[in-house]
PALOKOL-985587 format. One record per atom (N, C-alpha, C, O, CB): residue in three letters; atom name; x, y, z. Coordinates in steps of 0.1 Angstrom, whole numbers, plus 2048, in hexadecimal, padded with zeros to 3 digits. Glycine has a CB too. Layout:
<rec Ala,CA,<X,Y,Z>>,
...
***
This chain:
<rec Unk,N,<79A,7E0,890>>,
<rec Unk,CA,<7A4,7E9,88C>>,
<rec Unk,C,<7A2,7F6,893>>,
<rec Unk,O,<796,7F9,896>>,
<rec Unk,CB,<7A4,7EA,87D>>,
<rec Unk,N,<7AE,800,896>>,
<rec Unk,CA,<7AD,807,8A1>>,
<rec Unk,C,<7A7,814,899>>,
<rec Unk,O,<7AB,814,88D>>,
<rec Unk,CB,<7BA,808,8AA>>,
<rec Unk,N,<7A0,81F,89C>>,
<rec Unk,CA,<7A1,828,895>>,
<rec Unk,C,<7AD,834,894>>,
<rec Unk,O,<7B3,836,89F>>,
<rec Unk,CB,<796,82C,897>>,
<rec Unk,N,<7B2,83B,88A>>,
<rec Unk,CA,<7BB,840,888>>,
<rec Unk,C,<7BB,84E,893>>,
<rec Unk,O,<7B1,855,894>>,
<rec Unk,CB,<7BD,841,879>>,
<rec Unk,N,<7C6,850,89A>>,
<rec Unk,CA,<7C5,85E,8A6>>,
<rec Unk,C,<7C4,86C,899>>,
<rec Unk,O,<7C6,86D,88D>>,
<rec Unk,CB,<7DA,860,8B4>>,
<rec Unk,N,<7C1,874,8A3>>,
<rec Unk,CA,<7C4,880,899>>,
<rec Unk,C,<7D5,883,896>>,
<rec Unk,O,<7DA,889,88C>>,
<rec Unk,CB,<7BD,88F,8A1>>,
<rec Unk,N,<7D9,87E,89F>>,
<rec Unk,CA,<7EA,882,89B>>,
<rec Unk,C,<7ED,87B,88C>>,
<rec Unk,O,<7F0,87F,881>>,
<rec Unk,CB,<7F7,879,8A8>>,
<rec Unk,N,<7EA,86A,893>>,
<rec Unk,CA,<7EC,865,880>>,
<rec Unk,C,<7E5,86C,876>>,
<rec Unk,O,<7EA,86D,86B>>,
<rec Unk,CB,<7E6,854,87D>>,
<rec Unk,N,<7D8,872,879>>,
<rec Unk,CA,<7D0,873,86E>>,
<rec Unk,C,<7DE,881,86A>>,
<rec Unk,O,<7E3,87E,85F>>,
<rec Unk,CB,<7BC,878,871>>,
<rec Unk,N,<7E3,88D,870>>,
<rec Unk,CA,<7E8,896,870>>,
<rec Unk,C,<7F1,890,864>>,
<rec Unk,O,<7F0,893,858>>,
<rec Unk,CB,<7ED,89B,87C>>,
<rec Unk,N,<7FB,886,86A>>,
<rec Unk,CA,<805,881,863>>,
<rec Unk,C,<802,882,856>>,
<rec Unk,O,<805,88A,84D>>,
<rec Unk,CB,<808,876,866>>,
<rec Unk,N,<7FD,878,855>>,
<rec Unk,CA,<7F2,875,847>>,
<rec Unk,C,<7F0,881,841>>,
<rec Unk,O,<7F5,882,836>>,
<rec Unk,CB,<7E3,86F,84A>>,
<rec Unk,N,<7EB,889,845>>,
<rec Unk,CA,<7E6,897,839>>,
<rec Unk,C,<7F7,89D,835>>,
<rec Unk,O,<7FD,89F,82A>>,
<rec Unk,CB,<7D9,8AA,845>>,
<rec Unk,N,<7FB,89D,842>>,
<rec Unk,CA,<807,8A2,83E>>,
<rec Unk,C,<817,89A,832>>,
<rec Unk,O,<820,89F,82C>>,
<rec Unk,CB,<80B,8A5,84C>>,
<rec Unk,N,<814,890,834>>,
<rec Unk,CA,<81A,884,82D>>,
<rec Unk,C,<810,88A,822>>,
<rec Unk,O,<811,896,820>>,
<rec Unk,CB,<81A,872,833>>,
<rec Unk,N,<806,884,81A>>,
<rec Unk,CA,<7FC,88A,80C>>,
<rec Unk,C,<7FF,896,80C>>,
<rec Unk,O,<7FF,897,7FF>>,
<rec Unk,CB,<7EC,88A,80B>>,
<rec Unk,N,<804,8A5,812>>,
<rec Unk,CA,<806,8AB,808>>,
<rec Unk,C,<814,8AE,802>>,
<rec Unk,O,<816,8B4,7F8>>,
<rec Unk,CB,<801,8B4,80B>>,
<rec Unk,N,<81F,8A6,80B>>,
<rec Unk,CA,<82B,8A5,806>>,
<rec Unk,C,<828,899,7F8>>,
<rec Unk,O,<82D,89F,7EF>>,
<rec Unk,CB,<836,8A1,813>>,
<rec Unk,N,<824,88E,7F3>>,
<rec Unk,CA,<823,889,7EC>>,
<rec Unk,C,<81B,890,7DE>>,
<rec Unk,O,<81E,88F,7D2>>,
<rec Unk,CB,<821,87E,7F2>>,
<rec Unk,N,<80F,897,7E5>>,
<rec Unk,CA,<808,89F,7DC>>,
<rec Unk,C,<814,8AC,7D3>>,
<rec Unk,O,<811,8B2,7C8>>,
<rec Unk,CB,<7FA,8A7,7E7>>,
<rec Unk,N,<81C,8AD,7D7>>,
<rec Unk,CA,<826,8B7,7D5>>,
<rec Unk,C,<833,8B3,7CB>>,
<rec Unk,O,<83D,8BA,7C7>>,
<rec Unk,CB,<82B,8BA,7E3>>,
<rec Unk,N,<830,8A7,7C9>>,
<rec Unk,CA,<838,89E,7BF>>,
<rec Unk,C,<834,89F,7B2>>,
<rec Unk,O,<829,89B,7AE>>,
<rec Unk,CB,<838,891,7C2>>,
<rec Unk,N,<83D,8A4,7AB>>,
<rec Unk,CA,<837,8A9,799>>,
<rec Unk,C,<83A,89B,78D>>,
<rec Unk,O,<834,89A,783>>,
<rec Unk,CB,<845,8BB,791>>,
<rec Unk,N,<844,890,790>>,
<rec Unk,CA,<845,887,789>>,
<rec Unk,C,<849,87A,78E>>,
<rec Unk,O,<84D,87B,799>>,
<rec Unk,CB,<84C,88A,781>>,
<rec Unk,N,<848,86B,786>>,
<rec Unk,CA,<849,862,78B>>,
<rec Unk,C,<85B,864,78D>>,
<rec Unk,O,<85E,860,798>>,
<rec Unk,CB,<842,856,782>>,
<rec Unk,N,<863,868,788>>,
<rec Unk,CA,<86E,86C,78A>>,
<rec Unk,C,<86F,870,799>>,
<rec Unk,O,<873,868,7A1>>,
<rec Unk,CB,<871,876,781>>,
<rec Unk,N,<86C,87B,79B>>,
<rec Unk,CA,<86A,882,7AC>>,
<rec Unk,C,<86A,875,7B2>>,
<rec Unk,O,<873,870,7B9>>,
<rec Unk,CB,<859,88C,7B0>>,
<rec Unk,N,<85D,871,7AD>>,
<rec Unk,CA,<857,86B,7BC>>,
<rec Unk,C,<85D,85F,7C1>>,
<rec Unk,O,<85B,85A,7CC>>,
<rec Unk,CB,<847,867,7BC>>,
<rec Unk,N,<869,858,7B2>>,
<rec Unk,CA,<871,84C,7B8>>,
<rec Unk,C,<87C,851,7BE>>,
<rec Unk,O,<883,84A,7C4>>,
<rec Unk,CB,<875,840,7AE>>,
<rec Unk,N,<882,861,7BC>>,
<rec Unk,CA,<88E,861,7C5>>,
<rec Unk,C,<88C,863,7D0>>,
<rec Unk,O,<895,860,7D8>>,
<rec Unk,CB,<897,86A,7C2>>,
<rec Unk,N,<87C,868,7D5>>,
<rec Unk,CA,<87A,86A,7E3>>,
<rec Unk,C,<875,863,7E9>>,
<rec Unk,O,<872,866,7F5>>,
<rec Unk,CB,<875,873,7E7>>,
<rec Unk,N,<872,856,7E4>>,
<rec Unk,CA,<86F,84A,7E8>>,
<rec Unk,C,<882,844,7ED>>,
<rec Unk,O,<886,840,7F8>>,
<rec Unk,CB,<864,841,7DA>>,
<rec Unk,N,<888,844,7E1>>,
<rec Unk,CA,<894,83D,7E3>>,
<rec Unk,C,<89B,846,7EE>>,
<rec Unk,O,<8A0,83F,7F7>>,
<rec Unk,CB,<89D,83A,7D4>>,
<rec Unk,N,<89D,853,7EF>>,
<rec Unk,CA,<89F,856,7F8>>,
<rec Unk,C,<89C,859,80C>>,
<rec Unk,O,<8A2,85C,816>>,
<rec Unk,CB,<89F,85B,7F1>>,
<rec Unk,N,<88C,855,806>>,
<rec Unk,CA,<886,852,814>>,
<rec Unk,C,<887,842,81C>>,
<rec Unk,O,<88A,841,828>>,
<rec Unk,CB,<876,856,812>>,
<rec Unk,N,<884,838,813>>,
<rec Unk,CA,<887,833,81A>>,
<rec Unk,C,<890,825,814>>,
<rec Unk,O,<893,822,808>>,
<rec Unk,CB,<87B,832,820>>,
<rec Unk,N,<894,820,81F>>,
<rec Unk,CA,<89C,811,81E>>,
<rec Unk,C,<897,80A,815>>,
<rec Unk,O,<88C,80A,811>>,
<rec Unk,CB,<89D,807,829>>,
<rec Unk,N,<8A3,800,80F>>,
<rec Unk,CA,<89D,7F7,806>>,
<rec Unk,C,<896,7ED,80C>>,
<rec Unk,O,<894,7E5,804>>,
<rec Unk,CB,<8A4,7F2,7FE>>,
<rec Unk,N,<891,7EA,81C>>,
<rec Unk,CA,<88B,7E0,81B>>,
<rec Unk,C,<87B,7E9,822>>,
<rec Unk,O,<871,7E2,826>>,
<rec Unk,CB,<893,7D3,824>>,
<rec Unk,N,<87B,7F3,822>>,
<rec Unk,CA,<870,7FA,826>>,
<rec Unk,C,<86A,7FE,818>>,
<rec Unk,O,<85E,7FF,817>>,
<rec Unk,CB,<873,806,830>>,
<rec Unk,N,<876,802,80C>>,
<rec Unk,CA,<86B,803,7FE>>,
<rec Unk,C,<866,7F0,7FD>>,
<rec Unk,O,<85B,7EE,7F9>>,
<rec Unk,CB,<878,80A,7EB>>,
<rec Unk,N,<86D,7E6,800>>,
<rec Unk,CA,<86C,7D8,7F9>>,
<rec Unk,C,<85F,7D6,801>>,
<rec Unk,O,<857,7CD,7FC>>,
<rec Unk,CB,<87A,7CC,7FC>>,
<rec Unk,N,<85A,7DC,80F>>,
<rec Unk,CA,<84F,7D6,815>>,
<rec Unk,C,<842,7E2,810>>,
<rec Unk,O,<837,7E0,814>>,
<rec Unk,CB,<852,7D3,828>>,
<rec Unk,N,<843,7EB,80B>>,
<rec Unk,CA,<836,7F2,807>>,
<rec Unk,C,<831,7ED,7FA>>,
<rec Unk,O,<825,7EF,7F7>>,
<rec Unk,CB,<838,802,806>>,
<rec Unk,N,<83B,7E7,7F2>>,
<rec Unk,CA,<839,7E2,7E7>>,
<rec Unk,C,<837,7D1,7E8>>,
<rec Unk,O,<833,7CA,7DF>>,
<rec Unk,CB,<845,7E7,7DE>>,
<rec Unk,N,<839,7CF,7F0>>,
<rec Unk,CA,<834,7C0,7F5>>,
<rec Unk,C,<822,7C2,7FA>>,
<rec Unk,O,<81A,7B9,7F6>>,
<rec Unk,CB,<83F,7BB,805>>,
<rec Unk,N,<81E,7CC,801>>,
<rec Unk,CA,<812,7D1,804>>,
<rec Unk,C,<808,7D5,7F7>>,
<rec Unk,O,<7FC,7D5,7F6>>,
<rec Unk,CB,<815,7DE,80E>>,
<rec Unk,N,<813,7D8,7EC>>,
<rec Unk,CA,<804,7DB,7E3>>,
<rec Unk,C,<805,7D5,7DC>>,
<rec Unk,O,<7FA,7D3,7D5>>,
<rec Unk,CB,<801,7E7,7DC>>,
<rec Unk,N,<812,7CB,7D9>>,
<rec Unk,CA,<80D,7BB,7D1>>,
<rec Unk,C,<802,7B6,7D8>>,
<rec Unk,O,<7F8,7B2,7D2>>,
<rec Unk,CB,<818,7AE,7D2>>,
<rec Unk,N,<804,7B6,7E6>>,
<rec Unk,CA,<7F8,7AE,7EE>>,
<rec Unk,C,<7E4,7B3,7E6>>,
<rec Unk,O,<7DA,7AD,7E2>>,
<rec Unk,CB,<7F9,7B6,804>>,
<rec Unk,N,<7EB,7C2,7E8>>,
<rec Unk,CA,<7DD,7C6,7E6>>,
<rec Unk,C,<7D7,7BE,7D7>>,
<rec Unk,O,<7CC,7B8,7D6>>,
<rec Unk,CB,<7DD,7D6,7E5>>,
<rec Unk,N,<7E1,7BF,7CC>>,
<rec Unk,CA,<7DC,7BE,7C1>>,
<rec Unk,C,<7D9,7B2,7BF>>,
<rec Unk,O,<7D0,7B0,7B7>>,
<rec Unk,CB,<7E3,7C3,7B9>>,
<rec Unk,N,<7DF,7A7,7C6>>,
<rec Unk,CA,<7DD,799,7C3>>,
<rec Unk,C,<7D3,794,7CC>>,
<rec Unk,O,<7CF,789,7CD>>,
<rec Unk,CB,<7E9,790,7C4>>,
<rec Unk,N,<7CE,79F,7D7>>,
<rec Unk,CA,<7C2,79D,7D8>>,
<rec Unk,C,<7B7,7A2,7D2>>,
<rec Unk,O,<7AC,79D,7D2>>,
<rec Unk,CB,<7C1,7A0,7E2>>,
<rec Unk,N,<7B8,7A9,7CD>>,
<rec Unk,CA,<7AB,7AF,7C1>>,
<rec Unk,C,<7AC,7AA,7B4>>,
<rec Unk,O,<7A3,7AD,7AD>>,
<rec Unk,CB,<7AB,7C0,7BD>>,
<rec Unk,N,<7B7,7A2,7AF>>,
<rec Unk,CA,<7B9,795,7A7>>,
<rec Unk,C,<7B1,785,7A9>>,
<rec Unk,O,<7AD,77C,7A1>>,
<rec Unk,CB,<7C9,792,7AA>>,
<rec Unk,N,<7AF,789,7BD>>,
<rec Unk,CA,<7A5,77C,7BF>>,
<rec Unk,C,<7AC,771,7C4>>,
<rec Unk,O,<7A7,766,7C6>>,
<rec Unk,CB,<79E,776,7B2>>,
<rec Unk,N,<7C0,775,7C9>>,
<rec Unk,CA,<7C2,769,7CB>>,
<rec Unk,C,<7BB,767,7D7>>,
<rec Unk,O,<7B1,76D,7DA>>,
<rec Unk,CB,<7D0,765,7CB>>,
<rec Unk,N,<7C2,75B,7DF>>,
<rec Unk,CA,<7BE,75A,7EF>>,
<rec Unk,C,<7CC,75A,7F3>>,
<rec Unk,O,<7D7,755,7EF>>,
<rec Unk,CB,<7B5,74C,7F5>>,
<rec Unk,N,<7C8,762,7FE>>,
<rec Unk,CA,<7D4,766,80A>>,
<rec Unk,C,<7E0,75D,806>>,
<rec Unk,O,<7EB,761,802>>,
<rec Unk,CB,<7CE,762,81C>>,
<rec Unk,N,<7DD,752,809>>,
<rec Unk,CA,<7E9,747,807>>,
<rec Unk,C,<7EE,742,7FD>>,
<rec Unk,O,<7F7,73A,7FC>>,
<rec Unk,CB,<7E6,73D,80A>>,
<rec Unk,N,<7EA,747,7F5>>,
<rec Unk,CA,<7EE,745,7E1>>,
<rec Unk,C,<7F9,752,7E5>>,
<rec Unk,O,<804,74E,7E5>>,
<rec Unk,CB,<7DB,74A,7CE>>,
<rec Unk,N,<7F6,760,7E8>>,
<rec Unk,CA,<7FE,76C,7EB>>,
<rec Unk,C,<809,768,7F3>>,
<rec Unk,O,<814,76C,7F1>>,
<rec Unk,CB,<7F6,777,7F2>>,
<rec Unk,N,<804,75F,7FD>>,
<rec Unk,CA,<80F,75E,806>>,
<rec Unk,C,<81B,754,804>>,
<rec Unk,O,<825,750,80B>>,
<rec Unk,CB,<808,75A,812>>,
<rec Unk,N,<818,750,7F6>>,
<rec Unk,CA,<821,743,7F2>>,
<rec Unk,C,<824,74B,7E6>>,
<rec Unk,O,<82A,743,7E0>>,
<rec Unk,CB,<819,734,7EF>>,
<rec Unk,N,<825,752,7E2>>,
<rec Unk,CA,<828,758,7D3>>,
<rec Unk,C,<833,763,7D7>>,
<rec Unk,O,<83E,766,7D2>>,
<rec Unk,CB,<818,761,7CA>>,
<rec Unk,N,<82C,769,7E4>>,
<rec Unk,CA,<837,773,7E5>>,
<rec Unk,C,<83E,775,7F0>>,
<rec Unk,O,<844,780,7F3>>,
<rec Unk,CB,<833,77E,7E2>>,
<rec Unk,N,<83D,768,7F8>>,
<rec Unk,CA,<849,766,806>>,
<rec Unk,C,<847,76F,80E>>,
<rec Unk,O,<850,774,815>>,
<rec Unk,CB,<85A,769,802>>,
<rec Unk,N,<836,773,810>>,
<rec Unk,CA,<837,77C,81C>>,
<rec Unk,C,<82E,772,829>>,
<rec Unk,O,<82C,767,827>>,
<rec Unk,CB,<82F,78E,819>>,
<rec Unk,N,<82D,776,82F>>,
<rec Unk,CA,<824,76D,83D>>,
<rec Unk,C,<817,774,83B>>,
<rec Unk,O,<813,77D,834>>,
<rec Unk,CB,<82A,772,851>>,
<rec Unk,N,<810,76B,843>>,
<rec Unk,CA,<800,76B,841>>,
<rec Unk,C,<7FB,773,84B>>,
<rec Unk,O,<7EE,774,84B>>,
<rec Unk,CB,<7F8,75D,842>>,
<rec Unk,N,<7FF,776,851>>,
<rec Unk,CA,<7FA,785,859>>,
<rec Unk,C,<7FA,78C,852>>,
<rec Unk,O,<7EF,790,850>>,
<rec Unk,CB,<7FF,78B,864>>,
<rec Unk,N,<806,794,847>>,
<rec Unk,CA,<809,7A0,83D>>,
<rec Unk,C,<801,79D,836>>,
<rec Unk,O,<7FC,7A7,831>>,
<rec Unk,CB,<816,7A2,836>>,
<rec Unk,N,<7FD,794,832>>,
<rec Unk,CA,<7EB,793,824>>,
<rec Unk,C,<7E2,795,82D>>,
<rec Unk,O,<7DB,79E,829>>,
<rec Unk,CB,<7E5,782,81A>>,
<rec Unk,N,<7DE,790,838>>,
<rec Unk,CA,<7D6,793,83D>>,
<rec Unk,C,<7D0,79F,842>>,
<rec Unk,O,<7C4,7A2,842>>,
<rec Unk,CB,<7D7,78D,842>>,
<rec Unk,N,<7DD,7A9,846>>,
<rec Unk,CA,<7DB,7B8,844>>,
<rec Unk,C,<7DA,7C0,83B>>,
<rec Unk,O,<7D4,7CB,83C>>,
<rec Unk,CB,<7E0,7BC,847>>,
<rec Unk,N,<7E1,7BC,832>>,
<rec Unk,CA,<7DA,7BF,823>>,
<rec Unk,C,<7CA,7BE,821>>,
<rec Unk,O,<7C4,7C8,81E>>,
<rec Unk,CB,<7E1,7B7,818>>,
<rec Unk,N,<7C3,7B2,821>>,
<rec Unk,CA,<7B9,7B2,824>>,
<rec Unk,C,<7B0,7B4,829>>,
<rec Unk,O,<7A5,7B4,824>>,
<rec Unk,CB,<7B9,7AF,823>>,
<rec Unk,N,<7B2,7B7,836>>,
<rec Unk,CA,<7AC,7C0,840>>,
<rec Unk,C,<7AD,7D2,838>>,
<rec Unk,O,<7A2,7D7,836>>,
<rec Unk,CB,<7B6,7BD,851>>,
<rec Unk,N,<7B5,7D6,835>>,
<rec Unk,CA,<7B7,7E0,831>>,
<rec Unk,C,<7A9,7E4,824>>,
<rec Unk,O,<7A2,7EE,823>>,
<rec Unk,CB,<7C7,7DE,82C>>,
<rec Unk,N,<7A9,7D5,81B>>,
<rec Unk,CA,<7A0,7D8,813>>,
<rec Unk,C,<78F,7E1,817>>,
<rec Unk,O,<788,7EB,815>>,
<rec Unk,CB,<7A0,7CC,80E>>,
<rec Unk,N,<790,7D0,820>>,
<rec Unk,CA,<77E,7D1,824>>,
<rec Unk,C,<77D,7DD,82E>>,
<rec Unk,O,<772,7E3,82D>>,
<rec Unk,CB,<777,7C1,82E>>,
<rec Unk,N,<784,7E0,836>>,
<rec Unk,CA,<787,7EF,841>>,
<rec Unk,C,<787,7FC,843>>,
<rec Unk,O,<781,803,84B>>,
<rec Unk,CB,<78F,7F1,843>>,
<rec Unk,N,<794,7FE,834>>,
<rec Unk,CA,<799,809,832>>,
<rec Unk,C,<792,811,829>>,
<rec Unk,O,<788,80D,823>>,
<rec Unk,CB,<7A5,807,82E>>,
<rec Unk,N,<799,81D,828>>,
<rec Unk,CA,<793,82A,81D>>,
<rec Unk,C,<790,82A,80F>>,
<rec Unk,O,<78C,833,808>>,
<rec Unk,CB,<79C,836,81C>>,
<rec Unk,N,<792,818,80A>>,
<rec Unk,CA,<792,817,801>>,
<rec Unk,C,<79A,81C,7F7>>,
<rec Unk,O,<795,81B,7EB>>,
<rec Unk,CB,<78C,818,801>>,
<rec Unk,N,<7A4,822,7F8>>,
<rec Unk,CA,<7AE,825,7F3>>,
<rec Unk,C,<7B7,820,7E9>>,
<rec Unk,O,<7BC,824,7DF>>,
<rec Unk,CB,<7B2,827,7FA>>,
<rec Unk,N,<7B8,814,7F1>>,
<rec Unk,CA,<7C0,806,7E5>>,
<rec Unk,C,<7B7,804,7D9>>,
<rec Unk,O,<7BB,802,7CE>>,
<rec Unk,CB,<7C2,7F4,7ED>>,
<rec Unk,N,<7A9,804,7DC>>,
<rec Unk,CA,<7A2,7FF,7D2>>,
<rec Unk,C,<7A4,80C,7C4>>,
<rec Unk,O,<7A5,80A,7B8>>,
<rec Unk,CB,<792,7FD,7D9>>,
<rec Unk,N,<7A4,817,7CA>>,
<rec Unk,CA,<7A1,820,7C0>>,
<rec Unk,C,<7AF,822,7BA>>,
<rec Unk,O,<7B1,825,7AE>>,
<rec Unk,CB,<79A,82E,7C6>>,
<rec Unk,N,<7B8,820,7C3>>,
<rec Unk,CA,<7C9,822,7B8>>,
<rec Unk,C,<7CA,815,7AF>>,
<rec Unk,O,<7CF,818,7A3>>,
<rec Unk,CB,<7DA,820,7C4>>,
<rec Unk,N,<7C6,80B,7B1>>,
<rec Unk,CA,<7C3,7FC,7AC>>,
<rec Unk,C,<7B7,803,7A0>>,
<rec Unk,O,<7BA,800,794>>,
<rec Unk,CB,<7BB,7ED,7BC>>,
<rec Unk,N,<7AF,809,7A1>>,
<rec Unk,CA,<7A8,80D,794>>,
<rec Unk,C,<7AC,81B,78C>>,
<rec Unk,O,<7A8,820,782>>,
<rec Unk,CB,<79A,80E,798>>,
<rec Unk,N,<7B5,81D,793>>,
<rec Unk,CA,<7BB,82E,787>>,
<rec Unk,C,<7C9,823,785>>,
<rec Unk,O,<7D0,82C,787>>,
<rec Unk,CB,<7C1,846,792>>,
<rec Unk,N,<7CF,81B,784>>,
<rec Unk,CA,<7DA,816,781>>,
<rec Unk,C,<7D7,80F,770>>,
<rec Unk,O,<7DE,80E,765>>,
<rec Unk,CB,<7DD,80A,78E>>,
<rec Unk,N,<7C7,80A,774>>,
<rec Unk,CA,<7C3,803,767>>,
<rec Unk,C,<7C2,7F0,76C>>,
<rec Unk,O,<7C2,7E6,765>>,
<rec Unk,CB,<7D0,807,759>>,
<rec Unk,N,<7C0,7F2,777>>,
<rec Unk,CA,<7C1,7E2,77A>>,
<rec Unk,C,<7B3,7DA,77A>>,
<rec Unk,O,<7B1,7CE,77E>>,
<rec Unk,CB,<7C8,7E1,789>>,
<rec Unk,N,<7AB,7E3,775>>,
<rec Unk,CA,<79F,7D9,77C>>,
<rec Unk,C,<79C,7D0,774>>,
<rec Unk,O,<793,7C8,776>>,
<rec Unk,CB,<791,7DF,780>>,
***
């Protein structure tokens, strides 16, 4: 996995403090519904089912049959786990999921 340029990293800070700037779950679904398409909200929320039904324990292919996505999209989800900032894990534990 590639490491992130400073530009993305830029993005990134700058995307978190516009979300950091959001005062209610109210806010944050009109500027979600407003930002993006319904099949660009249907695939971020396809991404964190992934996550969660992986920290549920399914396997890739139990996910990939339950929720009609392809096995590359779990598989980057999963990669994401073992990889990334750990991030999913800790929203997955302030949600109350563990």
């Amino acid at each position: 996995m590639s490491k992130p340029t400073k530009e993305s990293r830029n993005y990134a800070a700058k995307l978190a403090e516009l979300f950091h700037a959001v005062d209610s779950l109210e806010e944050m679904e009109a500027l979600i519904t407003d930002w993006l398409t319904p099949a660009e909200r249907k695939d971020l929320w396809e991404r964190w089912c992934i996550v969660d039904m992986l920290f549920r324990g399914n396997s890739q292919r139990e996910i990939r049959d339950s929720l009609g996505v392809s096995i590359s999209k779990v598989t980057r989800g999963s990669r994401e786990l073992q990889f990334g900032t750990g991030a999913f894990h800790r929203m997955w534990e302030k949600l109350g999921k563990k």
